[in-house]
C-alpha positions as CSV (number, residue, x, y, z in Angstrom):
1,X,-26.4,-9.3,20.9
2,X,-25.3,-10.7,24.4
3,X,-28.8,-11.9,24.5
4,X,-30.1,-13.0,21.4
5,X,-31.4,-16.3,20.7
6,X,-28.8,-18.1,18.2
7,X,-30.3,-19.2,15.0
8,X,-29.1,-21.7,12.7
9,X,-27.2,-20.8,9.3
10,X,-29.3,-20.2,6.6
11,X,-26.9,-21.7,4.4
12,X,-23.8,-24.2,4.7
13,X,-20.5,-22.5,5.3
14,X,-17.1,-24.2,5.0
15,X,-15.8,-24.4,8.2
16,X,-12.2,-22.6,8.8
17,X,-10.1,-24.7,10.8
18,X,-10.1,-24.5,14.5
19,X,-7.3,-22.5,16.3
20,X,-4.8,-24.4,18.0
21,X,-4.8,-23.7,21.7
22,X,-1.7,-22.0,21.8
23,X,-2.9,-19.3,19.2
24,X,-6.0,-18.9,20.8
25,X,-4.2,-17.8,24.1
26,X,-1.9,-15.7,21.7
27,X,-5.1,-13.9,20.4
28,X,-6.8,-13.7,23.4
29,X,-3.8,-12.4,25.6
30,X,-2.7,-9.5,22.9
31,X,-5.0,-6.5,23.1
32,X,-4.2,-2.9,22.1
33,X,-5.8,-0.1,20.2
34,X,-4.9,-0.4,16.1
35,X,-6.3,2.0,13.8
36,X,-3.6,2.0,11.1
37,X,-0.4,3.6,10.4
38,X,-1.8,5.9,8.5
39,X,-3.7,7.5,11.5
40,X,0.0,8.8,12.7
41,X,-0.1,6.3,15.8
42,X,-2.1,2.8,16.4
43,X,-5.4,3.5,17.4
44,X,-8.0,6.8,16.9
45,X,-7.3,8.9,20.3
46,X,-10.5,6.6,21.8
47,X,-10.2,4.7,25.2
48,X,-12.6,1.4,25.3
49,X,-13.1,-1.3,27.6
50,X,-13.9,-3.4,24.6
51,X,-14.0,-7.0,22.9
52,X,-16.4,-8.6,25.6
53,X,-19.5,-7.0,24.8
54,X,-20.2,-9.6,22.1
55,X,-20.4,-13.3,22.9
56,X,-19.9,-16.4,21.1
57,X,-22.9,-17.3,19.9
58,X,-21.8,-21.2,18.6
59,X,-23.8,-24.2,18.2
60,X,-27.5,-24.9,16.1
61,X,-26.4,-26.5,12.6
62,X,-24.4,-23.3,11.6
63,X,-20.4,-22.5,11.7
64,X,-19.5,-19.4,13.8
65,X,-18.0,-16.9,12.1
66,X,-15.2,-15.4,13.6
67,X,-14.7,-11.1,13.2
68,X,-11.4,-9.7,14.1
69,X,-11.5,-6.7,15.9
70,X,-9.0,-4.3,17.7
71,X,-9.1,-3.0,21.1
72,X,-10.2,0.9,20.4
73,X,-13.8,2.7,20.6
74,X,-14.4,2.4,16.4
75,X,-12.5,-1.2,16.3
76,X,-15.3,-2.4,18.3
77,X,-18.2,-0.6,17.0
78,X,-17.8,-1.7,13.4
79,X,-17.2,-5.6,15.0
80,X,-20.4,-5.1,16.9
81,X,-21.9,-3.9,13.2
82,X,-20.7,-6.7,11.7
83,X,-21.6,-9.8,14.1
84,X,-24.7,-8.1,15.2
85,X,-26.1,-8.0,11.3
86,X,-24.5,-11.5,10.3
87,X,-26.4,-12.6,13.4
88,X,-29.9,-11.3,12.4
89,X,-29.3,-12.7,9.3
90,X,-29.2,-16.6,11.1
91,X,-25.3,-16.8,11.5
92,X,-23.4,-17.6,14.7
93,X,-21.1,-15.1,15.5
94,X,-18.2,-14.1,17.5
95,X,-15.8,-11.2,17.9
96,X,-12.6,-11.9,18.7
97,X,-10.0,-8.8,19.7
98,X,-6.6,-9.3,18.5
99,X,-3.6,-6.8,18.8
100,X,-3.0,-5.7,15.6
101,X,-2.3,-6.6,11.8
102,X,0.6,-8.9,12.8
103,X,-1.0,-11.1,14.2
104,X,-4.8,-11.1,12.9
105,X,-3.5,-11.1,9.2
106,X,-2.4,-14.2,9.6
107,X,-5.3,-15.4,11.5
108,X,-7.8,-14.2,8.8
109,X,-5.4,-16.1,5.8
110,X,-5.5,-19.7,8.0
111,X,-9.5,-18.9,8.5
112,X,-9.1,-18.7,12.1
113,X,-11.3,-15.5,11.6
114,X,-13.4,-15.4,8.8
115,X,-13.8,-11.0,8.6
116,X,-12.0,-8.3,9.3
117,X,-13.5,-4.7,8.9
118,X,-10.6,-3.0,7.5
119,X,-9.4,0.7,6.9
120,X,-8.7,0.4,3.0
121,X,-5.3,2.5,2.2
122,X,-3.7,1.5,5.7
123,X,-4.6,-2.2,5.0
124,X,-3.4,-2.1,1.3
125,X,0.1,-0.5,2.8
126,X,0.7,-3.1,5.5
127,X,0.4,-6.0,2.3
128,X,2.6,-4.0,0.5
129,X,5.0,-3.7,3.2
130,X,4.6,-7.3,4.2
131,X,5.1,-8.3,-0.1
132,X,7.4,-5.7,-0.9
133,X,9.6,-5.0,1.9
134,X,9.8,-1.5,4.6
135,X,10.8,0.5,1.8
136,X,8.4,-0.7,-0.9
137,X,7.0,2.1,-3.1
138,X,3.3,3.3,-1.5
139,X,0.0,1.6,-3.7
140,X,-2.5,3.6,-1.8
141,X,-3.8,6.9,-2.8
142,X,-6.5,9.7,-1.8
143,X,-8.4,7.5,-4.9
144,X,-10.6,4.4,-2.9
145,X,-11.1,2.7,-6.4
146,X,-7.3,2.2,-7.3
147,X,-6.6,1.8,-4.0
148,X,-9.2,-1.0,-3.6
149,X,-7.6,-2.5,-7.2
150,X,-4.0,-2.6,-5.6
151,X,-5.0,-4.0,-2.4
152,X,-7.3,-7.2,-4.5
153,X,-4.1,-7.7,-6.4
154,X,-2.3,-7.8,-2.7
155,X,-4.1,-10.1,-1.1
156,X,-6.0,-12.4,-4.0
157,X,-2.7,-14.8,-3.6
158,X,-3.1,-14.8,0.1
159,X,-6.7,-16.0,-0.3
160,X,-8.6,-13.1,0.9
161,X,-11.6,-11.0,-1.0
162,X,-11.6,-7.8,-0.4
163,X,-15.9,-6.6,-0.5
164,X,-16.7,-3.0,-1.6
165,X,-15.8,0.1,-0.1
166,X,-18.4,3.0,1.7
167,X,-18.6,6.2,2.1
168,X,-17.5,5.9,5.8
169,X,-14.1,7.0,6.0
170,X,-11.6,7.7,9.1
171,X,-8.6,9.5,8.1
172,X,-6.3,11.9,9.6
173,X,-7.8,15.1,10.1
174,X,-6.9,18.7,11.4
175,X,-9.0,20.6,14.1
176,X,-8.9,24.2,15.4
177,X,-11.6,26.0,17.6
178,X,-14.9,26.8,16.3
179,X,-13.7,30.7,17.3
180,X,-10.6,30.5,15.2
181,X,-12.1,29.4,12.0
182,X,-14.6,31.8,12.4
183,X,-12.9,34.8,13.2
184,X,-10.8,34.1,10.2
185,X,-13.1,32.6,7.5
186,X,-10.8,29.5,7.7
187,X,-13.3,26.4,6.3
188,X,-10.1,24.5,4.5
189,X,-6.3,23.7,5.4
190,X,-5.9,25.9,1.7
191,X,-7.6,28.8,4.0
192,X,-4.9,27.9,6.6
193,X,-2.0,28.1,4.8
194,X,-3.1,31.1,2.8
195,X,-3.2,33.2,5.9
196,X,0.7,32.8,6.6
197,X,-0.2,32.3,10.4
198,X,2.0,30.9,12.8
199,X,1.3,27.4,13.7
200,X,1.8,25.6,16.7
201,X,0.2,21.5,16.1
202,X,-0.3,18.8,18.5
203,X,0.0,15.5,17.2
204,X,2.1,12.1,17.3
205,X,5.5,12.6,18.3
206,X,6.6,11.3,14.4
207,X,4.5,13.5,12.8
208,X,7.6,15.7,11.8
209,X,8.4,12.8,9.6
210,X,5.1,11.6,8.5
211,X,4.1,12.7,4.9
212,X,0.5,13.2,5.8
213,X,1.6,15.1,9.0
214,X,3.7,18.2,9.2
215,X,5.3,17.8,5.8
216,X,2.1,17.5,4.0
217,X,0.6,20.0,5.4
218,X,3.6,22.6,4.5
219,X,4.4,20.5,1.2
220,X,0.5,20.9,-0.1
221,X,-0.9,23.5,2.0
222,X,1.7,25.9,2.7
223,X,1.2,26.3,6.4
224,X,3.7,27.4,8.7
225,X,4.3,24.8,11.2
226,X,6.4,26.4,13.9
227,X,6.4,23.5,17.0
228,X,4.8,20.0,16.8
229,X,3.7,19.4,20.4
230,X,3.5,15.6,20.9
231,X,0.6,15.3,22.8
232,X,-0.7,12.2,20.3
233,X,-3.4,11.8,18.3
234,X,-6.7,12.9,19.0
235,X,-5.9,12.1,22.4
236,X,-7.6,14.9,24.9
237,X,-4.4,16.4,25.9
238,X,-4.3,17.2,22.3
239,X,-7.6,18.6,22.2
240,X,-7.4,20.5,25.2
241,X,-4.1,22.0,24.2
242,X,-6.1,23.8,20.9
243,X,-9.2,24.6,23.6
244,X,-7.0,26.0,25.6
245,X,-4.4,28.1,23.2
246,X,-1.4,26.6,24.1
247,X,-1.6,25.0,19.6
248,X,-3.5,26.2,17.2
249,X,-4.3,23.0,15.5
250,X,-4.5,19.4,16.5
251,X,-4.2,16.2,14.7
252,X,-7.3,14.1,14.9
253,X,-9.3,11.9,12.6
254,X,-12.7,12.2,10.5
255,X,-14.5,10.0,12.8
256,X,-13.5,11.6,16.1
257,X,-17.0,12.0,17.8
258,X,-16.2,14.1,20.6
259,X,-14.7,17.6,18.9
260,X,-17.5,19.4,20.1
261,X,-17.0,18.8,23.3
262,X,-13.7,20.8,22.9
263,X,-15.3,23.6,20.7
264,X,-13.4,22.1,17.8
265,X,-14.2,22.0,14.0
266,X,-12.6,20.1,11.2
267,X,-10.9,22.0,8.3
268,X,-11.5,20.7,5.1
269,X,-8.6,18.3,3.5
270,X,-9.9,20.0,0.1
271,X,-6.3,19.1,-1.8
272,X,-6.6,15.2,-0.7
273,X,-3.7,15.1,1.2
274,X,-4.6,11.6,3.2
275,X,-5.1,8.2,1.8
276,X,-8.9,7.0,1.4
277,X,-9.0,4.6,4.7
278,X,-12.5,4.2,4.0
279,X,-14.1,1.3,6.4
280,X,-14.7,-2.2,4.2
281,X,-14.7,-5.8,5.4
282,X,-12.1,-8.4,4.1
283,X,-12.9,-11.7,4.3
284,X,-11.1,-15.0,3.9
285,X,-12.2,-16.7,0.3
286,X,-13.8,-19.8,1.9
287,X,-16.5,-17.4,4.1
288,X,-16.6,-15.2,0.8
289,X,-18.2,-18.0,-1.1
290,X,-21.0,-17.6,0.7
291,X,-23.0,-15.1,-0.8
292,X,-25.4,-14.4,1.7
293,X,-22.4,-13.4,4.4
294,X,-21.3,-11.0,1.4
295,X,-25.0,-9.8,0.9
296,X,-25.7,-8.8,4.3
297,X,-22.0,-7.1,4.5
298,X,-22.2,-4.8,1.3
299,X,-25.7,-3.7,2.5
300,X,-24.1,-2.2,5.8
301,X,-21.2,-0.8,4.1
302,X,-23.7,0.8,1.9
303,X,-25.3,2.2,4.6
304,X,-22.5,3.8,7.2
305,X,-21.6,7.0,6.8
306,X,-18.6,8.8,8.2
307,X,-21.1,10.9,10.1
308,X,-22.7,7.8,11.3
309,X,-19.3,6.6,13.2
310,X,-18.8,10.0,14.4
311,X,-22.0,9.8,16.3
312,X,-21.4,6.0,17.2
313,X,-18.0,7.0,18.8
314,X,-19.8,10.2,20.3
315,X,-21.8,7.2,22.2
316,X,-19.1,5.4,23.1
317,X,-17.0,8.2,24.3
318,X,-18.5,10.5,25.7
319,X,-22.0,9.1,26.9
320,X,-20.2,5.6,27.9
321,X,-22.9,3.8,25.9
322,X,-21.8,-0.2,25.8
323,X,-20.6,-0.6,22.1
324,X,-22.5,-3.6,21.7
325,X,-25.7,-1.2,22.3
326,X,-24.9,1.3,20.3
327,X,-23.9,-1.1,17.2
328,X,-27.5,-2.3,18.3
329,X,-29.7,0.7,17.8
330,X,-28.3,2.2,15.3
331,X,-28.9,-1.4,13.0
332,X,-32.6,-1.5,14.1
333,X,-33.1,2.4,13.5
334,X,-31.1,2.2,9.8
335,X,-33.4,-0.9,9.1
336,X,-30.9,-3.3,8.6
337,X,-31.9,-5.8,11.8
338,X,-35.2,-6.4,13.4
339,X,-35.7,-4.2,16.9
């Protein structure tokens, strides 16, 4: 998209009000990975050098629509997704990295960015917290519909829309070596926790205390968790630490593209222990009018698949593939943007 001809807006949009120069410096000057809380730690285990690959592309007749985007490998990707289809569709665009929810919540409610792509269950907690207070009683759910339904009800005063949901999800996940599982028929954290083994887990240092972290996974699954090593999530000291023996298991997520790498295979959440943190954009209500914005959206969201963003991040990761290009081919080869 760095070099693509802009082309005016097919139709009119509102235009969201300008950001004052000191919030622009804010946004521009806070960067750091944010994947959710629900992922254990901000950010997916996934080192970028992103937010630049995209450029505004302002000016023609059209408004520039603004997507938010945090600094990690996925972050990026999915804001490439987005301005890189809303582009081909005649929209200006620009993505615009911000540090966290904190800050681009309120960003996205004044309509200093337009869209968001969002992780459903993590985003419906944060407006819960943010209404209801630290210790307000969870909304989300392993259940995308209701938790879609209690996150509209969140953020309909606050003037967002909330667009549908996909069947791309990143949510925490649990690895062991491809040998392991093998050697003991292990295809599900049920098979885990039947076999009474031992288990050492690398994870996020408050994954002791984390419902969908050690005390799930004894709670639900009935797996002996001996030692947490915090060596983070999905990080490749975790990773490493499973390839290598030192723990048996290691806390990752769904869309982690470079498990093979480590000779590491998922086991099956088959109980629903996470939250569905599947990938959907929010939008402000003024740039939801416009139904062609939503159009092109939904049809993306449609189309990603978690396997998709596990290959995506595979790019970005491990083959240092721009994000920007990635987001690029994989919209021309799906169809959904002109080569």
């Amino acid at each position: 998209m760095d070099n693509q001809t802009v082309k005016s807006a097919r139709t009119t949009l509102r235009r969201a009000p300008l950001a004052t120069a000191a919030t622009a410096l804010t946004l521009a000057l806070a960067l750091t990975a944010c994947g959710g809380e629900s992922l254990e730690e901000t950010g997916s285990g996934s080192d970028t050098d992103a937010g630049s690959d995209s450029t505004e592309t302002g000016g023609g007749d059209g408004e520039t629509l603004v997507i938010g985007s945090a600094d990690f490998t996925e972050a990026t990707i999915t804001a490439e997704l987005y301005a890189q289809i809303l582009a081909d569709a005649g929209f200006d665009t620009e993505i615009q990295t911000v540090r966290g929810r904190e800050l681009y919540a309120p960003a996205l409610e004044s309509g200093e960015i337009n869209i968001v792509p969002e992780y459903l269950a993590t985003t419906a907690e944060y407006f819960n917290r943010d209404e209801n207070g630290a210790d307000a009683e969870p909304v989300a759910s392993s259940d995308p519909e209701a938790t879609r339904d209690a996150l509209i009800e969140l953020v309909e005063p606050r003037g967002l829309t909330v667009l549908d949901y996909g069947d791309a999800v990143n949510q925490n996940a649990f690895a062991v070596t491809e040998g392991f599982a093998e050697e003991n028929g292990f295809t599900t954290l049920t098979d885990l926790g039947k076999s009474g083994l031992p288990i050492r887990l690398a994870a996020g240092e408050d994954c002791v205390e984390r419902p969908f972290c050690q005390p799930g996974l004894e709670e639900v699954y009935g797996i002996d968790i001996t030692e947490v090593d915090p060596k983070g999530v999905g990080t490749a000291q975790t990773k490493q630490s499973v390839q290598n023996g030192t723990n048996e298991l290691a806390l990752v997520t769904t869309t982690d593209g470079t498990l093979a790498d480590f000779g590491l295979v998922l086991l099956e959440d088959n109980q629903n222990l996470q939250q569905a943190d599947n990938i959907l954009p929010v939008l402000n209500d003024a740039t939801a009018e416009n139904q062609e914005v939503v159009d092109v959206l939904n049809e993306l969201t449609s189309t990603l698949t978690t396997e998709d963003l596990v290959e995506l991040n595979r790019q970005v990761d491990a083959e240092r593939v721009r994000a920007v290009d990635a987001a690029r081919d994989y919209l021309v080869d799906k169809g959904l943007i002109e080569g």
